[in-house]
C-alpha positions as CSV (number, residue, x, y, z in Angstrom):
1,X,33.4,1.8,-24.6
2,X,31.0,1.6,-21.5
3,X,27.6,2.5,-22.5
4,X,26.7,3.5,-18.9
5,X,29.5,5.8,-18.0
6,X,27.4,8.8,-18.0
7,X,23.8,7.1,-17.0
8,X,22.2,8.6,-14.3
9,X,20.2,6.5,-12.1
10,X,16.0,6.3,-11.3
11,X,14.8,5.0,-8.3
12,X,11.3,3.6,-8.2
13,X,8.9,3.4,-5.3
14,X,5.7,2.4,-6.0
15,X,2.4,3.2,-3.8
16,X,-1.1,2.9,-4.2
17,X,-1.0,6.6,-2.1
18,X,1.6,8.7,-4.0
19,X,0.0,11.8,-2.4
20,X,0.4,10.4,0.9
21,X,4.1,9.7,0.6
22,X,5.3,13.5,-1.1
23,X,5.2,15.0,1.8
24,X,7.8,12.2,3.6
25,X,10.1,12.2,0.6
26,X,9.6,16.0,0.6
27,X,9.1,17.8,4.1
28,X,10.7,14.7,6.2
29,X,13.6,13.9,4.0
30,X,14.5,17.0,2.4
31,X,14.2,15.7,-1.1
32,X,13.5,18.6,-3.7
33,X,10.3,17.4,-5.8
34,X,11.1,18.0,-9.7
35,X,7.8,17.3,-11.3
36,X,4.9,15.6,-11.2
37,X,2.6,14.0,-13.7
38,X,-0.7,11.1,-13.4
39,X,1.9,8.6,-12.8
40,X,4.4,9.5,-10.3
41,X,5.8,12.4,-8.5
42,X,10.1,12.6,-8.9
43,X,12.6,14.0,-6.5
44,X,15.8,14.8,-7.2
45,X,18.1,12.7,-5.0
46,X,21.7,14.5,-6.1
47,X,24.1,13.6,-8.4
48,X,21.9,13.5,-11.0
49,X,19.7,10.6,-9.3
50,X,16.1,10.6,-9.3
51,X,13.5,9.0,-7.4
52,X,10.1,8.6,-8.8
53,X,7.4,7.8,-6.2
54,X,4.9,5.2,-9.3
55,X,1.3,5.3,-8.5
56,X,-0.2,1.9,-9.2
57,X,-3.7,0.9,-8.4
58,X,-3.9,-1.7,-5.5
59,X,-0.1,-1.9,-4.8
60,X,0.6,-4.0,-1.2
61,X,3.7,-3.5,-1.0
62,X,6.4,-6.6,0.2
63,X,9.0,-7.0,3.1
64,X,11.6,-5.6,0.9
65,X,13.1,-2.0,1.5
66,X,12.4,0.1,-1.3
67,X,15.3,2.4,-1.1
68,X,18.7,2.8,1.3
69,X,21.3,5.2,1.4
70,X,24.1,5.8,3.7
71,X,24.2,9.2,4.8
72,X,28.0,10.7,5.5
73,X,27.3,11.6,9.4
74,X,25.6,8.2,9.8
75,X,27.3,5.0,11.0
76,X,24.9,2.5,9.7
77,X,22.5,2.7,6.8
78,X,18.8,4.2,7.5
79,X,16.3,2.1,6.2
80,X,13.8,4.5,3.7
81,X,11.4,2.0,3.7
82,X,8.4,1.5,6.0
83,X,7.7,-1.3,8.6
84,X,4.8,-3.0,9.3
């Protein structure tokens, strides 16, 4: 029996700015937002995959990419994630 057969997937991205990265997810990448609560705002990423932009106080975020996907009429994967 395999427990995760049917598990759908979350995606977390965290952010000290959650306002200021809806409207990337949202208007820029086409994402349809789902909900939104004090914590986090969630997109639907197909499939039945969700992303859920995490607010947490103070965040820096680190050199890792916080999410990748390869996109059918792309050759190469597109970075999601922001450079410094």
């Amino acid at each position: 029996m395999a427990v995760l057969t049917d598990a759908k997937p979350i995606g977390f991205v965290l952010s000290c700015d959650v306002e200021r990265l809806k409207p990337f997810y949202g208007a820029v990448l086409g994402l349809p937002l789902l909900g939104e609560d004090p914590f986090a705002a969630t997109f639907d990423l197909g499939g039945g995959a969700t992303l859920r932009l995490t607010a947490v106080q103070g965040h820096e975020p680190g050199p890792q990419e916080g999410i990748r996907r390869t996109w059918r009429r792309c050759r190469a994967p597109l970075s999601l994630a922001g450079r410094r």
